[in-house]
C-alpha positions as CSV (number, residue, x, y, z in Angstrom):
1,X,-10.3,-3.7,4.5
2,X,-8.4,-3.1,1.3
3,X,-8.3,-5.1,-1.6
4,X,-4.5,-4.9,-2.3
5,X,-3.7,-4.1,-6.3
6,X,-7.2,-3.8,-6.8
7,X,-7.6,-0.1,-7.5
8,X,-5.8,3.0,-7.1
9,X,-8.2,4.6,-4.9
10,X,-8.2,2.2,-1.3
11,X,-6.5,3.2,1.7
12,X,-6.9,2.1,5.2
13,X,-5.8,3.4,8.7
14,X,-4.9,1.0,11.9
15,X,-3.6,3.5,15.0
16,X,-1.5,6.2,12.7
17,X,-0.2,3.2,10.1
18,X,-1.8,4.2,6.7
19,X,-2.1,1.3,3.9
20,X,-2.6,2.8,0.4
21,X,-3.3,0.6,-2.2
22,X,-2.3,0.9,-5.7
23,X,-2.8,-1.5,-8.5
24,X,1.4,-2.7,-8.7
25,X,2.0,-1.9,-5.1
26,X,0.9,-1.4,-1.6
27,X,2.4,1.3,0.4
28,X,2.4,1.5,4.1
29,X,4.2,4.2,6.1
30,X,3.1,5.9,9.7
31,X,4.0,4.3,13.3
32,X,1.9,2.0,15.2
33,X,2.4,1.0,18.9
34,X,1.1,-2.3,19.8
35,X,0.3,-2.7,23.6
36,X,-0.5,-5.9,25.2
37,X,-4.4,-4.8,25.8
38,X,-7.9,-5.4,23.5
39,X,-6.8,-2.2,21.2
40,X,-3.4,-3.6,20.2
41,X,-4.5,-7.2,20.0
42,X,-7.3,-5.7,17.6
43,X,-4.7,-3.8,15.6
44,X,-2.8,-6.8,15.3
45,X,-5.4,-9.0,14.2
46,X,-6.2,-6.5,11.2
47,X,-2.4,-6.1,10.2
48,X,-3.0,-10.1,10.0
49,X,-6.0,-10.0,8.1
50,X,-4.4,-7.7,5.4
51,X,-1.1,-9.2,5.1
52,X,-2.8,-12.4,4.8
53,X,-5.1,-10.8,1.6
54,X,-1.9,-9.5,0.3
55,X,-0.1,-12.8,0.5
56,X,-2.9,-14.5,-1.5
57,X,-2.7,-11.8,-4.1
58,X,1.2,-12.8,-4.7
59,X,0.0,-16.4,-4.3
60,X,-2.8,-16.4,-6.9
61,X,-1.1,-14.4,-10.1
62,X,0.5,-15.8,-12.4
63,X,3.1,-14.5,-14.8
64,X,1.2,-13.3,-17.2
65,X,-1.3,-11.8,-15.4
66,X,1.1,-9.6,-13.4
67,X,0.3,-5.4,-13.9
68,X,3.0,-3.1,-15.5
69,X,3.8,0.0,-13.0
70,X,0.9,2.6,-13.6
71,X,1.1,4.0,-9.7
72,X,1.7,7.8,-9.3
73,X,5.3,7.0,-8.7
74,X,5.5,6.5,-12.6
75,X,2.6,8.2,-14.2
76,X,3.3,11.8,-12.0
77,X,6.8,12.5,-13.2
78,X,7.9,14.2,-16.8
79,X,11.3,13.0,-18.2
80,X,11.9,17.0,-18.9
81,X,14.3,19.0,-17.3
82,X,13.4,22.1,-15.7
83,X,16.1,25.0,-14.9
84,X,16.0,25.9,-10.8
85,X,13.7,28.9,-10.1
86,X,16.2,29.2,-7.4
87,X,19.4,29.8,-9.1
């Protein structure tokens, strides 16, 4: 289990739904298929675990403790224009 905007480093798989974790955000992309059997109820009960964890993370910061956006989204681009190899 993750600890969500702990690190930049955690991810976590449940059926093909990935959860990375980054320090100002938690992404979570894929598909997951819940059937009504032992699998999907243990599926279900880790989705609950983690958005539980994540809820208490919202929960427990306060304003001033709250992280500026260092995630790859941010730190990954340039602010340079580049002409298209393609033209």
């Amino acid at each position: 289990m993750i600890e969500p905007f702990a690190n930049n480093h955690q991810s976590m798989q449940v059926g093909e739904l990935i959860i990375e974790n980054q320090e100002d955000k938690i992404i979570i992309y894929g598909d997951l298929d819940l059937y009504f059997n032992d699998l999907g109820y243990q599926q279900a009960k880790k989705l609950h675990e983690l958005t539980t964890k994540i809820m208490q993370a919202f929960e427990n910061v306060d304003e001033n403790n709250k992280k500026t956006l260092s995630s790859k989204e941010k730190s990954d681009r340039s602010d340079d224009s580049i002409d298209n190899p393609f033209l």
